[in-house]
N, C-alpha and C positions, 0 to 999 in steps of 0.2 A: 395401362392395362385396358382392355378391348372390354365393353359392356356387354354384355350375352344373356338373352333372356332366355331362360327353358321351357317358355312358355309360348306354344303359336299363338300369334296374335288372334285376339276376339276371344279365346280362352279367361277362364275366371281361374283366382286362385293367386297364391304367392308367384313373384317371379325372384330367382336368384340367379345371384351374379359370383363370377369367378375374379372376388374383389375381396378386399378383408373387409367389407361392409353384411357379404356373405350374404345377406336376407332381406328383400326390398317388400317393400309392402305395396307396392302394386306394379303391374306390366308397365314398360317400355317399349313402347312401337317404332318402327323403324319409318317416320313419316317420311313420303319421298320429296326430294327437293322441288320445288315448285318451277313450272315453267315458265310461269308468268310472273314479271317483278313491276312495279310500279314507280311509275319514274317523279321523284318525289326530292327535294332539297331543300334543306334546314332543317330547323326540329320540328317534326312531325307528332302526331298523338294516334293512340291508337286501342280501343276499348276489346276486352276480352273476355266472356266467361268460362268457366271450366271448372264448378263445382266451388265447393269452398275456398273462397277469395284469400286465405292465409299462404295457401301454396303457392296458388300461380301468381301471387305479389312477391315470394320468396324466389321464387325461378327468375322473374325477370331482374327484381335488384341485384341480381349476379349476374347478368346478362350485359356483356359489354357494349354501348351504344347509348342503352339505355339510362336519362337522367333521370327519371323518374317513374315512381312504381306505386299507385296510390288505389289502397280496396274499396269499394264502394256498391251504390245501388242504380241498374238501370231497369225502366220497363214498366215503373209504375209511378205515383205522384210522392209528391215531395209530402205529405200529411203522414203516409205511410211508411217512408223510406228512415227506417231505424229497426236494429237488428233485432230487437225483439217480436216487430208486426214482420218485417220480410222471412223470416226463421218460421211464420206461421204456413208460409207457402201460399198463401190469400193476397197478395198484396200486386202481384204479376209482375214484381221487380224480379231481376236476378243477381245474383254477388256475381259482380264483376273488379277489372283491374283497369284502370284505365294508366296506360303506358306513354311516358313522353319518350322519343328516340331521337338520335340522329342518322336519315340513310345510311350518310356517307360510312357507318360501320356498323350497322345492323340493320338490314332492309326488312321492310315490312314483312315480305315471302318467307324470311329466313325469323320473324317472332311467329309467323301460321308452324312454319315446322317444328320450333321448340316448344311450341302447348301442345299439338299430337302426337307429339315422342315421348316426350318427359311428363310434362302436364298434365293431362284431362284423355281417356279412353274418347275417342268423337261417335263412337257406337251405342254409349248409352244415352237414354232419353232419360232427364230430370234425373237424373241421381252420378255420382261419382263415389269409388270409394263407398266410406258408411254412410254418405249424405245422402238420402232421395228428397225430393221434390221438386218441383218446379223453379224453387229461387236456387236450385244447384244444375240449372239446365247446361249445356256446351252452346254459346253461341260467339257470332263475329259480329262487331258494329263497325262496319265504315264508317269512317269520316269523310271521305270524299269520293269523288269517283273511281280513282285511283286504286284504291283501297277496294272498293267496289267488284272492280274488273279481276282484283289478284282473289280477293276469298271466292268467287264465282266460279274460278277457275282452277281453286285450286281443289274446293269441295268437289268439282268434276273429274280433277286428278285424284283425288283420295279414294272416291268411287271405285276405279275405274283400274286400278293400283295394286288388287289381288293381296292387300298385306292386310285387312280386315276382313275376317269371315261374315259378319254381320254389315246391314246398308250401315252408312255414316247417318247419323244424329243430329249435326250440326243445324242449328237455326244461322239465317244473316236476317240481321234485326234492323230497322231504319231505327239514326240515334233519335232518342228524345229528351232526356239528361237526365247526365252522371249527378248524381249525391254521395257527395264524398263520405263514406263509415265513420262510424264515433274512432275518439281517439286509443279506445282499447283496441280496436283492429289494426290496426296501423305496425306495419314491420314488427306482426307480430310474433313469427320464428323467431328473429333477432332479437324479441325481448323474452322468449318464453322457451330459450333451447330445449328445456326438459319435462316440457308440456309430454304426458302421452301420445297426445293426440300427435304433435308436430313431430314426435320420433317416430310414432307409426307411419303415419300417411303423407308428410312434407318434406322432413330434409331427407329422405332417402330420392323425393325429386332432383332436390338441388343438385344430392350429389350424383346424380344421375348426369344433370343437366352439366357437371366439369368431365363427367367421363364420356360425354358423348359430341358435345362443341366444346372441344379445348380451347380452338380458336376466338370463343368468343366467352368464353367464362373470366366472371370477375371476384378474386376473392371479397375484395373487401363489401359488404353490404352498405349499397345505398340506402338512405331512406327519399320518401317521396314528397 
């Protein structure tokens, strides 16, 4: 079945789907495929943020390509980085995912598309969903050049793209390092199906994320 959002993109508000899921708890954008891919071989890494780090750890451990999917803290020092001081929004971390992949079946360009489709709105600043603050900002960490050259260009295609009413959000952040989250965050959809929170606002990603890349959807949840 076709995912259809009722809702114009940049729009606030529920969006539903003609799915027996019936009721998603937030829009789906239709991000456009990127122009630019990055020429990259073996297993690569690749850090993400997009609001509360439960989700978009849950979107990619289904994400075929993908070996690994681990929530954590970037952007500020290691004294700070534990979910109680970063949740203060003081601390200039953000919850991010840092993703291991293999190209050769999931290219970098192609995880930029599946966080502003499924993932993270790239229109708001600090906040996703019910999270505001700064430690829930949308941004991209290269890791190399490569990586570099593809978020540059592709933040310039999203621009530029007509499918957001409002400018894109997105920070690109130079790495300074990941701190891996306690082990209460860790594949926490996977351990906590009947969270509130994770039926509201995360698996209606995931399942977002099999109805929109079939191609690359993976049942079974990795952990990272």
């Amino acid at each position: 079945m076709q995912l259809k959002s009722l809702f114009a993109a940049g729009a606030l508000g529920l969006a539903v789907f003609a799915t027996p899921h019936a009721v998603m708890a937030e829009e789906v954008f239709d991000a456009p495929v990127a122009t630019r891919q990055a020429n990259e071989t073996g297993l690569q890494t690749a850090i993400f943020a997009g609001g509360c780090f439960w989700g978009i750890e849950a979107i990619f451990s289904h994400t075929r390509g993908v070996t690994s999917a681990v929530s954590g803290y970037h952007g500020g020092t290691a004294s700070t980085a534990t979910y109680r001081q970063v949740s203060s929004g003081a601390t200039r971390h953000a919850e991010v995912v840092r993703v291991t992949y293999d190209p050769s079946v999931v290219r970098y360009d192609q995880l930029l598309q599946i966080l502003f489709s499924v993932g993270a709105d790239p229109t708001l600043l600090n906040e996703q969903g019910p999270d505001h603050g700064p430690q829930y900002r949308s941004a991209i960490v290269p890791m190399n050049g490569e990586q570099r050259a593809v978020a540059e260009a592709y933040l310039r295609q999203m621009g530029s793209s007509g499918v957001w009413r409002r400018p894109i959000a997105v920070a690109i952040e130079d790495y300074q390092q990941f701190y891996e989250a306690e082990a209460s965050h860790q594949d926490f959809l996977l351990r906590n199906p009947n969270s509130a929170y994770i039926r509201r606002w995360d698996q209606p990603k995931v399942e977002a994320l099999e109805e929109n890349f079939p191609s690359l959807w993976r049942a079974r949840f990795r952990t990272g």
